[in-house]
Backbone as XML, in Angstrom:
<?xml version="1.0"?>
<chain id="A" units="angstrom">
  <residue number="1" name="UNK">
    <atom name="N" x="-45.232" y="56.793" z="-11.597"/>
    <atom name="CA" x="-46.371" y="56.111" z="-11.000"/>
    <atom name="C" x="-46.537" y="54.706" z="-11.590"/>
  </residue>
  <residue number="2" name="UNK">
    <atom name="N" x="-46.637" y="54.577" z="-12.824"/>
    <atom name="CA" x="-46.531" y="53.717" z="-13.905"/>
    <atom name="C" x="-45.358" y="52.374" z="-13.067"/>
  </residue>
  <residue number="3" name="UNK">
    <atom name="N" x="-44.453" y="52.963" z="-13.024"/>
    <atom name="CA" x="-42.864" y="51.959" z="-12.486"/>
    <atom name="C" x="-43.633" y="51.488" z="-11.196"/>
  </residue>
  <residue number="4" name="UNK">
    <atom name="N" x="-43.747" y="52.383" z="-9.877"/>
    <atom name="CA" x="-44.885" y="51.917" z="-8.722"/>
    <atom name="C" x="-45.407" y="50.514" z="-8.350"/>
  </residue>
  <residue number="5" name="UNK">
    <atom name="N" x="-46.486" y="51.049" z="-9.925"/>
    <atom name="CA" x="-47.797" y="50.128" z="-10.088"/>
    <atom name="C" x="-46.784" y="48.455" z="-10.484"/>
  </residue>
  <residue number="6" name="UNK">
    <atom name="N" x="-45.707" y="48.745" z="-11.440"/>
    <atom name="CA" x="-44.762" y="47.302" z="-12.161"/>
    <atom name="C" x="-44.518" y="46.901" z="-10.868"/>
  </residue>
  <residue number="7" name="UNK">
    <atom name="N" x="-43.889" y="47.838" z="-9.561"/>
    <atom name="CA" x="-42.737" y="47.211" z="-8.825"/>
    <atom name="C" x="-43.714" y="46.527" z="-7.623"/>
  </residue>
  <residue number="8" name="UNK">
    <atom name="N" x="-45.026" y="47.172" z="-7.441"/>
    <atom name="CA" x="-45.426" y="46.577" z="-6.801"/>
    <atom name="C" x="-46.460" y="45.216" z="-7.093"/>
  </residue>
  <residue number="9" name="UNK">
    <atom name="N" x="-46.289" y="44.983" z="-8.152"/>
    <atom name="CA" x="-47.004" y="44.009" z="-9.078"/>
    <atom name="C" x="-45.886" y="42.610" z="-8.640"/>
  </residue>
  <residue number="10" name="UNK">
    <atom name="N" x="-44.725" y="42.967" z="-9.017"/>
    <atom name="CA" x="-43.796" y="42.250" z="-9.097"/>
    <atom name="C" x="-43.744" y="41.646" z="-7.938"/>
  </residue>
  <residue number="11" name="UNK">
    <atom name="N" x="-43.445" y="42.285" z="-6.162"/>
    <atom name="CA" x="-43.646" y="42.060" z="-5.299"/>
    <atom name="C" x="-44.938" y="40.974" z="-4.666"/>
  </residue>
  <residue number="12" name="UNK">
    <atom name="N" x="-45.681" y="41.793" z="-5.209"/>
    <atom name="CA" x="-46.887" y="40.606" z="-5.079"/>
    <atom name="C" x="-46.863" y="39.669" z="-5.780"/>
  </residue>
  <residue number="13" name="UNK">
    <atom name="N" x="-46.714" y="39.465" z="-6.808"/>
    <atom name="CA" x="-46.254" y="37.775" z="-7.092"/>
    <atom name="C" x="-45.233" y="37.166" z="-6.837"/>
  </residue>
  <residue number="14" name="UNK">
    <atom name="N" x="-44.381" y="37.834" z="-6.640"/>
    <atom name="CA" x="-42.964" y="36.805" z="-5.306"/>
    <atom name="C" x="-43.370" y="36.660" z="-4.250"/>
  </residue>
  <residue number="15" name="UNK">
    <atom name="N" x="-44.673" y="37.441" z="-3.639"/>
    <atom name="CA" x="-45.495" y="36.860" z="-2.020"/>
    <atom name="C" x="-46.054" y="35.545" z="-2.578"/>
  </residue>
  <residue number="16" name="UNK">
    <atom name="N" x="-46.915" y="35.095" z="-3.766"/>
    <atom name="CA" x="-47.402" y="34.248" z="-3.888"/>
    <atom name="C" x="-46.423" y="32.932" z="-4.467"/>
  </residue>
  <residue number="17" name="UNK">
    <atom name="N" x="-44.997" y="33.269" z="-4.149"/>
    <atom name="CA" x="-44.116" y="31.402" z="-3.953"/>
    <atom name="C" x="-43.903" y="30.857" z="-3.108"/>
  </residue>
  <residue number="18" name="UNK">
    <atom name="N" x="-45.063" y="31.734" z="-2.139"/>
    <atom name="CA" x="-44.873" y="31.140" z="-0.684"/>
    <atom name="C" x="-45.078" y="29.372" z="-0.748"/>
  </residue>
  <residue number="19" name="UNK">
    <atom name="N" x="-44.834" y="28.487" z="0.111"/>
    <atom name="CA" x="-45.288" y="27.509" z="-0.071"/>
    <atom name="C" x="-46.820" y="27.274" z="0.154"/>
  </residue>
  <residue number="20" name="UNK">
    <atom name="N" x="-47.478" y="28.091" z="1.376"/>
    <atom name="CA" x="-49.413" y="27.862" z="1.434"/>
    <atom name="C" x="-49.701" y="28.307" z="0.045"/>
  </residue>
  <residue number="21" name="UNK">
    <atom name="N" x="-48.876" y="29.399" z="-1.033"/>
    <atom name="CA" x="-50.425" y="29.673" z="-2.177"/>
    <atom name="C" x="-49.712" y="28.840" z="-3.249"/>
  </residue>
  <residue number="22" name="UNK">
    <atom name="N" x="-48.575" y="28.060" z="-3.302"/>
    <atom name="CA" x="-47.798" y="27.117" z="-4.190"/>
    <atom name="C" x="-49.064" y="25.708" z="-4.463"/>
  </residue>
  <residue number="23" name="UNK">
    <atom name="N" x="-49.407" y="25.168" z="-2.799"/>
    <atom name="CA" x="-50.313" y="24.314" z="-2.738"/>
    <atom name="C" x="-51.614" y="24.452" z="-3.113"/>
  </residue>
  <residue number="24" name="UNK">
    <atom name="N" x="-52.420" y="25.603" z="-2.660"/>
    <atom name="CA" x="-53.486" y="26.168" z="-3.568"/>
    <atom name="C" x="-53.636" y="26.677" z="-4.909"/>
  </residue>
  <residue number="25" name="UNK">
    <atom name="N" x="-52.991" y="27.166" z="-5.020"/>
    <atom name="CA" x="-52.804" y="27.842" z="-6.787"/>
    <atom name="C" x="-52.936" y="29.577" z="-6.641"/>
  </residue>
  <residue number="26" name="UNK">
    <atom name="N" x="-52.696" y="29.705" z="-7.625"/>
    <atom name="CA" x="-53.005" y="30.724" z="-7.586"/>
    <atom name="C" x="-53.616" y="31.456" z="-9.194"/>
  </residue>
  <residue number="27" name="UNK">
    <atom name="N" x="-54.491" y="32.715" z="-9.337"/>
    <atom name="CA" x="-54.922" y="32.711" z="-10.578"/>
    <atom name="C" x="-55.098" y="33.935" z="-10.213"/>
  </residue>
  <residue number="28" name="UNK">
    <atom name="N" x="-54.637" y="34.720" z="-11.732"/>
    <atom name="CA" x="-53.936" y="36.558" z="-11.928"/>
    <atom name="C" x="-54.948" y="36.479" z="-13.035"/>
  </residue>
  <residue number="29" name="UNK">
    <atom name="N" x="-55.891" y="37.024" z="-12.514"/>
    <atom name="CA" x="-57.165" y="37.589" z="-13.551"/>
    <atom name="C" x="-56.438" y="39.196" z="-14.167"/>
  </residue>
  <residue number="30" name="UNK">
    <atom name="N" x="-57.477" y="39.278" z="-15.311"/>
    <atom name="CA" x="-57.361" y="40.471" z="-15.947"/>
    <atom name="C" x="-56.381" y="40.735" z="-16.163"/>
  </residue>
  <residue number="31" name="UNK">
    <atom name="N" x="-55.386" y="39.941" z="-16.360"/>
    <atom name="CA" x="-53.508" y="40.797" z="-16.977"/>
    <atom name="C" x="-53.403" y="41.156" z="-17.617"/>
  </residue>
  <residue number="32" name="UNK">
    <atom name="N" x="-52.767" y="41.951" z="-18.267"/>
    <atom name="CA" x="-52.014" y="42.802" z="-19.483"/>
    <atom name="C" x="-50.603" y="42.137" z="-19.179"/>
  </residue>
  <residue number="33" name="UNK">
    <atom name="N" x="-50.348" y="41.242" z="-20.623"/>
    <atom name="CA" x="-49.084" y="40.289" z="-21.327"/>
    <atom name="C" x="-49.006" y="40.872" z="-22.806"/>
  </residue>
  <residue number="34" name="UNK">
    <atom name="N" x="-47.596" y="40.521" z="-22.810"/>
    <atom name="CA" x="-46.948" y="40.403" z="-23.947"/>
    <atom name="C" x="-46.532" y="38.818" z="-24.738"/>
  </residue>
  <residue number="35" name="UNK">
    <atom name="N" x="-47.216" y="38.594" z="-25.792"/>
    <atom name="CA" x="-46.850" y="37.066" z="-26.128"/>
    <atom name="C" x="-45.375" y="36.329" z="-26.425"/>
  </residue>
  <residue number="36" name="UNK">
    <atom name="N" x="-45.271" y="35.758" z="-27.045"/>
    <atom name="CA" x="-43.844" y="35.539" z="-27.656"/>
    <atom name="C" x="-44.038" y="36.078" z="-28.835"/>
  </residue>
  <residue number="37" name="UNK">
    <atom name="N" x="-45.057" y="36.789" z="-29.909"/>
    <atom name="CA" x="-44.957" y="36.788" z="-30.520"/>
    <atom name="C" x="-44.930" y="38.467" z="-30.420"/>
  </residue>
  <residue number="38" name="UNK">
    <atom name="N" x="-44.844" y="39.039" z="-29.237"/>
    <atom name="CA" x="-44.882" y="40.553" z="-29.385"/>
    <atom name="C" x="-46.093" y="41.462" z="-28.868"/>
  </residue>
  <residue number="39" name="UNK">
    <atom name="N" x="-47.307" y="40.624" z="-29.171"/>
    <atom name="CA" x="-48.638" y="41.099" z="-28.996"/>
    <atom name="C" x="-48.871" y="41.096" z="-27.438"/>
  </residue>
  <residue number="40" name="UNK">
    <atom name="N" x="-49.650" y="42.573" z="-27.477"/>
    <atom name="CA" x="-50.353" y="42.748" z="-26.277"/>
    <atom name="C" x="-51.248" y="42.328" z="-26.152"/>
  </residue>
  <residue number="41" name="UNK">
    <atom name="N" x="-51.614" y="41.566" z="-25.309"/>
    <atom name="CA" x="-53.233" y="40.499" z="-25.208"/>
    <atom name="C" x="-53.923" y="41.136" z="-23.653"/>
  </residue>
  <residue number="42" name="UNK">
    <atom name="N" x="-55.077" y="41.174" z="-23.500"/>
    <atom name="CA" x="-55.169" y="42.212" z="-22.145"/>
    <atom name="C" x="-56.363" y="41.132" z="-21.327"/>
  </residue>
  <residue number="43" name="UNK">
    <atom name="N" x="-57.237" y="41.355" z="-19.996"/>
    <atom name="CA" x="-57.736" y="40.681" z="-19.820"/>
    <atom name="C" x="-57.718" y="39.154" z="-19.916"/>
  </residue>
  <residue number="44" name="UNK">
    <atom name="N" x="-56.458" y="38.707" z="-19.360"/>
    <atom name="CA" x="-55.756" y="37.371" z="-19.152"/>
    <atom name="C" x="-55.619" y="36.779" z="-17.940"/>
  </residue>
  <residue number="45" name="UNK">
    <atom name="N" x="-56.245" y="35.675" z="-17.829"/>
    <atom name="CA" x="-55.995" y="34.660" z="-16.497"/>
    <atom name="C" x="-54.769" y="34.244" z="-16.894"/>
  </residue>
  <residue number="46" name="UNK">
    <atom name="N" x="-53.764" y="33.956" z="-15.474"/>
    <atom name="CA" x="-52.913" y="32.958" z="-15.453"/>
    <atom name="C" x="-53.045" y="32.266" z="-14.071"/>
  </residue>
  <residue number="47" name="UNK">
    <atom name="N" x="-52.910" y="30.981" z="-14.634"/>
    <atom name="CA" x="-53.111" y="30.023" z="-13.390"/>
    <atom name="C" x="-51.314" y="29.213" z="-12.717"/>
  </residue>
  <residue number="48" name="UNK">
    <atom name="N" x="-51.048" y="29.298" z="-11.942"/>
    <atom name="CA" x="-50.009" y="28.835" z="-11.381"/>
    <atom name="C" x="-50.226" y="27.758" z="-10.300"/>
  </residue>
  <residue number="49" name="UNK">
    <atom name="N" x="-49.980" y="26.804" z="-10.250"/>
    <atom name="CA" x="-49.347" y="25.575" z="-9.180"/>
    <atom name="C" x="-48.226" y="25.051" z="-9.017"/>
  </residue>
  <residue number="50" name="UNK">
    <atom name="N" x="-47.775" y="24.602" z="-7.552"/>
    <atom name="CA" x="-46.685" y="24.456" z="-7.129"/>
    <atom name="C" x="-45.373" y="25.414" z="-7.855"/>
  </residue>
  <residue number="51" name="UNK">
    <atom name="N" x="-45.596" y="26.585" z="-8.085"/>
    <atom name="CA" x="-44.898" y="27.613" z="-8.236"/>
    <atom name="C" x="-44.447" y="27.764" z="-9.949"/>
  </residue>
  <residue number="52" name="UNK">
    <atom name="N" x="-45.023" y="26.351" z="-10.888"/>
    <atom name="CA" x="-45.497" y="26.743" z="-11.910"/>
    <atom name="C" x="-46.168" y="27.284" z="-12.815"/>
  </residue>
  <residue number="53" name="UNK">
    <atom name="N" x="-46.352" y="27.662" z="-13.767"/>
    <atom name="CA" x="-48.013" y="28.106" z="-14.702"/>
    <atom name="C" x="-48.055" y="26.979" z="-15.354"/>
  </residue>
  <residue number="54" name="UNK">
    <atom name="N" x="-49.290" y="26.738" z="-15.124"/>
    <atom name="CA" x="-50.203" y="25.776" z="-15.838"/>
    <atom name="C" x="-51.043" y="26.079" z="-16.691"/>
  </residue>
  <residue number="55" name="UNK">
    <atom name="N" x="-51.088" y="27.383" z="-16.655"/>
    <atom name="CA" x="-51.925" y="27.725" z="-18.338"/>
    <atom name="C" x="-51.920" y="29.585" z="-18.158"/>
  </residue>
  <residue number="56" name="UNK">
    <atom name="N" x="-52.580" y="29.823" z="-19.677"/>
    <atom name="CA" x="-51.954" y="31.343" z="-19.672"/>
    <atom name="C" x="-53.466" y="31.319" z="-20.426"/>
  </residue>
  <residue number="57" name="UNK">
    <atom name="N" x="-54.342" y="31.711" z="-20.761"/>
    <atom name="CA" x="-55.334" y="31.935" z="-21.519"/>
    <atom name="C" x="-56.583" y="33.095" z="-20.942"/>
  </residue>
  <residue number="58" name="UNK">
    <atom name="N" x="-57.879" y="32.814" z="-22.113"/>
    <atom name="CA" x="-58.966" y="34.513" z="-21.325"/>
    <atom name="C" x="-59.892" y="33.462" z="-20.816"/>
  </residue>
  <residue number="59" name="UNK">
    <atom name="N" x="-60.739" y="33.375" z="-19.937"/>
    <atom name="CA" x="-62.071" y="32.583" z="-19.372"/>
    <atom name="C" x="-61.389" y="31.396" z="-18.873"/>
  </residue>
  <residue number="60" name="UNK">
    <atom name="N" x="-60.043" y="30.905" z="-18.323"/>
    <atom name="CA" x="-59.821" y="29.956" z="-17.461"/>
    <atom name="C" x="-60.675" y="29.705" z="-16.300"/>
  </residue>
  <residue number="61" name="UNK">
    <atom name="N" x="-60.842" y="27.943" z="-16.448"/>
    <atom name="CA" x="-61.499" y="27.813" z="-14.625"/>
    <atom name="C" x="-61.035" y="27.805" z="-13.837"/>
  </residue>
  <residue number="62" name="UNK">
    <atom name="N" x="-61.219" y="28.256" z="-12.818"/>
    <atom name="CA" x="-60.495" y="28.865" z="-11.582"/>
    <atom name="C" x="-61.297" y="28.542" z="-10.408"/>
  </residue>
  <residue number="63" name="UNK">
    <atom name="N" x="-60.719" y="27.042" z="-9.605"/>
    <atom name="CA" x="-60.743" y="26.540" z="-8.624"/>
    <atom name="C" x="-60.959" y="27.121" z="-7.397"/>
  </residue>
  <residue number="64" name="UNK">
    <atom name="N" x="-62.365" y="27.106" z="-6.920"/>
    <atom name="CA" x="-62.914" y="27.540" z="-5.496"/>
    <atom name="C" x="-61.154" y="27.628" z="-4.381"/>
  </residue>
  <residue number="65" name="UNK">
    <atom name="N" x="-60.421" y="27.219" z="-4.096"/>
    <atom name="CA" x="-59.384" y="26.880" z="-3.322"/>
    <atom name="C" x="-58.262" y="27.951" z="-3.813"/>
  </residue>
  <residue number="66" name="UNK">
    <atom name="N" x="-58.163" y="28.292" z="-5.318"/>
    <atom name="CA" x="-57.306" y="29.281" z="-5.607"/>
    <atom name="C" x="-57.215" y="30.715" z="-4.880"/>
  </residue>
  <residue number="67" name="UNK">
    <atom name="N" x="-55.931" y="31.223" z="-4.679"/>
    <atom name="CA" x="-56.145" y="32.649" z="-4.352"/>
    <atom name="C" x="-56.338" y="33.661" z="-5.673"/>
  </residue>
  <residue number="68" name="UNK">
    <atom name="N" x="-57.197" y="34.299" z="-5.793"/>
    <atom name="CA" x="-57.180" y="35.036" z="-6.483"/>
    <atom name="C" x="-56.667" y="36.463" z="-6.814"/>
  </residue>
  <residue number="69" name="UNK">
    <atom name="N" x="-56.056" y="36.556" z="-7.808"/>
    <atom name="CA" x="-55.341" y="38.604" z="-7.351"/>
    <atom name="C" x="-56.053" y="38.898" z="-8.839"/>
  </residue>
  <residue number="70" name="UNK">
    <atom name="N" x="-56.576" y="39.575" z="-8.925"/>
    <atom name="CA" x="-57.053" y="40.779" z="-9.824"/>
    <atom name="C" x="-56.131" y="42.122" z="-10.261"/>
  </residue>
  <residue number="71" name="UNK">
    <atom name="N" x="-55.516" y="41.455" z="-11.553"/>
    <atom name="CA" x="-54.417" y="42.583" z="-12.228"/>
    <atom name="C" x="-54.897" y="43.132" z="-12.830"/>
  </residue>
  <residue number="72" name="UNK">
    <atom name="N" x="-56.091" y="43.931" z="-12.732"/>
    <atom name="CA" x="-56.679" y="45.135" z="-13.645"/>
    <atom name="C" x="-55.864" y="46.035" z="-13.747"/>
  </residue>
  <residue number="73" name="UNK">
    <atom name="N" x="-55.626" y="46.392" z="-14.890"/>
    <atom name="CA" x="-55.137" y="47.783" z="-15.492"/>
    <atom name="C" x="-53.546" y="47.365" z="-15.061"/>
  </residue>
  <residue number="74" name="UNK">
    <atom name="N" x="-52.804" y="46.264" z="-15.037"/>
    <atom name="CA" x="-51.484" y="46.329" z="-14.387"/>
    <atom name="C" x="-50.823" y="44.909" z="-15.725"/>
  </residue>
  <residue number="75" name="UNK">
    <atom name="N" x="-49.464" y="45.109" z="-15.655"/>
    <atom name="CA" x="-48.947" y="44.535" z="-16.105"/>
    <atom name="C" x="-48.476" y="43.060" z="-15.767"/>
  </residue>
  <residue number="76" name="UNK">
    <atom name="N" x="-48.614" y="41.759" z="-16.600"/>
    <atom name="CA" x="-47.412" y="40.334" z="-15.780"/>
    <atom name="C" x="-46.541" y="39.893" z="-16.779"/>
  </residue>
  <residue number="77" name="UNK">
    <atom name="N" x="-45.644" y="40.095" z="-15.983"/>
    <atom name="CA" x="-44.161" y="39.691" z="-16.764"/>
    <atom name="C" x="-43.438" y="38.881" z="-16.253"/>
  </residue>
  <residue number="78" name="UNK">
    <atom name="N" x="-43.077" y="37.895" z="-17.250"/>
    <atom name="CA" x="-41.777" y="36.352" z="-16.804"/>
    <atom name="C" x="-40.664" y="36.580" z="-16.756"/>
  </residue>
  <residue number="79" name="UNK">
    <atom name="N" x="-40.353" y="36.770" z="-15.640"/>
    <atom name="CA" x="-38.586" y="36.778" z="-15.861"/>
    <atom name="C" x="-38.058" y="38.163" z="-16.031"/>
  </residue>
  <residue number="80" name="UNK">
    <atom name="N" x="-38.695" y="38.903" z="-15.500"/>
    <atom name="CA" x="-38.354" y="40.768" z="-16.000"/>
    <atom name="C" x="-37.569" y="41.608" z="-15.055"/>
  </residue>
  <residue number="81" name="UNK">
    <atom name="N" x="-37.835" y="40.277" z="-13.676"/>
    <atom name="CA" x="-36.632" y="40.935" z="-12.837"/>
    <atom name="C" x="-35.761" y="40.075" z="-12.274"/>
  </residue>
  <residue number="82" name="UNK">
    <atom name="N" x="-34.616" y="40.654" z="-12.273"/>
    <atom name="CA" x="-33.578" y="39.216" z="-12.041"/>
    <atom name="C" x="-32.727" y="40.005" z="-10.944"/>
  </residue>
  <residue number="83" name="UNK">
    <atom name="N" x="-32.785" y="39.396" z="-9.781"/>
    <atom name="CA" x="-32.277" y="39.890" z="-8.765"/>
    <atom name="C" x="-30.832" y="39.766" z="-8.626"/>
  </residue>
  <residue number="84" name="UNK">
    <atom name="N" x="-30.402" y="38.765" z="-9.380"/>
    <atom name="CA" x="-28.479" y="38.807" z="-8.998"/>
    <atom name="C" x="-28.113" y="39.215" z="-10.612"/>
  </residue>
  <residue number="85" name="UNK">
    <atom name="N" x="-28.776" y="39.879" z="-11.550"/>
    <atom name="CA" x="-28.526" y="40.161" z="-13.005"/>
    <atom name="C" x="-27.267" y="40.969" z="-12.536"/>
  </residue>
  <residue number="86" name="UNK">
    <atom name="N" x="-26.120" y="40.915" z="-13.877"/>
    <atom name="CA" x="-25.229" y="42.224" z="-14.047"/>
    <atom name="C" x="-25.305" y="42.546" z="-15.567"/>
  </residue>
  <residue number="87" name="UNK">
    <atom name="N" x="-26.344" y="42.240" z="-16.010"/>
    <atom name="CA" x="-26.499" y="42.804" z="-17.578"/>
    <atom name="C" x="-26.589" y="44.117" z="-17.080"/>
  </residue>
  <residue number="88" name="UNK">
    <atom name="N" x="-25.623" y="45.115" z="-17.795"/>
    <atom name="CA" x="-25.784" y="46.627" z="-17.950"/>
    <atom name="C" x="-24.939" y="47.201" z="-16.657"/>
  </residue>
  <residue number="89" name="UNK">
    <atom name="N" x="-24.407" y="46.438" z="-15.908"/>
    <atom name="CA" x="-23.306" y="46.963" z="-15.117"/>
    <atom name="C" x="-21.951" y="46.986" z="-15.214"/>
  </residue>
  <residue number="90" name="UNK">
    <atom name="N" x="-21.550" y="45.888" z="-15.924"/>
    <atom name="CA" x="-20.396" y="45.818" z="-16.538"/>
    <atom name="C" x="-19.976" y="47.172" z="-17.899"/>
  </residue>
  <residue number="91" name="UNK">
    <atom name="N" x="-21.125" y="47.400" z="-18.534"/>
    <atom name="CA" x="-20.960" y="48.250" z="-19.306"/>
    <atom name="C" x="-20.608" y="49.688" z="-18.798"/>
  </residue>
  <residue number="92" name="UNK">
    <atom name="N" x="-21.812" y="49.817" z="-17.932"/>
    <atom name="CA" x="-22.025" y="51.329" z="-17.456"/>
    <atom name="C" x="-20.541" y="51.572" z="-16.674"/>
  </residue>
  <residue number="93" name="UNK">
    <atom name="N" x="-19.145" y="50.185" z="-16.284"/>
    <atom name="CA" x="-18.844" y="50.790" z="-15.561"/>
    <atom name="C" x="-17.471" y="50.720" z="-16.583"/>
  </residue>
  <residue number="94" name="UNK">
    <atom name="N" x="-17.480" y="50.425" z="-17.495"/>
    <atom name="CA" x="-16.398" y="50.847" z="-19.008"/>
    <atom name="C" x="-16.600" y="51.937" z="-19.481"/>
  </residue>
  <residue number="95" name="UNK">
    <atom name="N" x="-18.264" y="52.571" z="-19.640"/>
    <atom name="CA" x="-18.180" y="53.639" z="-19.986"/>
    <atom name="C" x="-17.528" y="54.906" z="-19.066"/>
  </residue>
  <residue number="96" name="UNK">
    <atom name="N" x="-17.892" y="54.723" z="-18.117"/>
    <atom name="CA" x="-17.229" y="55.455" z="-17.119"/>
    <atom name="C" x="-16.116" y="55.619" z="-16.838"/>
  </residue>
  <residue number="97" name="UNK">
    <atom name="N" x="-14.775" y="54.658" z="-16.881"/>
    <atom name="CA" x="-13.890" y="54.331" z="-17.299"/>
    <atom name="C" x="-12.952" y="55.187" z="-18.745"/>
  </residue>
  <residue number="98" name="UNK">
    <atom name="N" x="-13.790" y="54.801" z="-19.589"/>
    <atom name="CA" x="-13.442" y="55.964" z="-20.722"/>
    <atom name="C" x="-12.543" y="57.283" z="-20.408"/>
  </residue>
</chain>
């Protein structure tokens, strides 16, 4: 259920590189992140424009024009899915090989 809740998280923020919410912004209230430093930080705005983030912090202002998505109780992660990755396929197919 848990995986679900990630995959459909994930999905919904690849809807928002559309170009209409690129121009508006967009801002992911309430996230659950992991820092660089390891730490789980919960209840996190992130604000994104033109398909960047422009800030990661708790009580960001958040522009009447933004779309807003509300990640309660859900996870946001950078870079966690990589659609043409072959990390771990090359392996799995040596082991097999064996």
């Amino acid at each position: 259920m848990r995986a679900m809740k990630l995959i459909g998280m994930v999905l919904l923020l690849g809807s928002y590189a559309s170009a209409w919410a690129q121009v508006a912004g967009v801002a992911i209230t309430n996230a659950k992140i992991v820092d660089e430093t390891g730490i789980v930080q919960e209840n996190i705005t992130i604000i994104m424009q033109h398909g960047v983030v422009q800030a990661i912090g708790s009580d960001l202002p958040i522009d009447d024009e933004m779309d807003v998505v509300d990640a309660q109780g859900n996870w946001v992660t950078s870079g966690f899915v990589a659609a043409s990755g072959h990390l771990g396929l090359v392996e799995v197919g040596r082991s097999l090989i064996r």
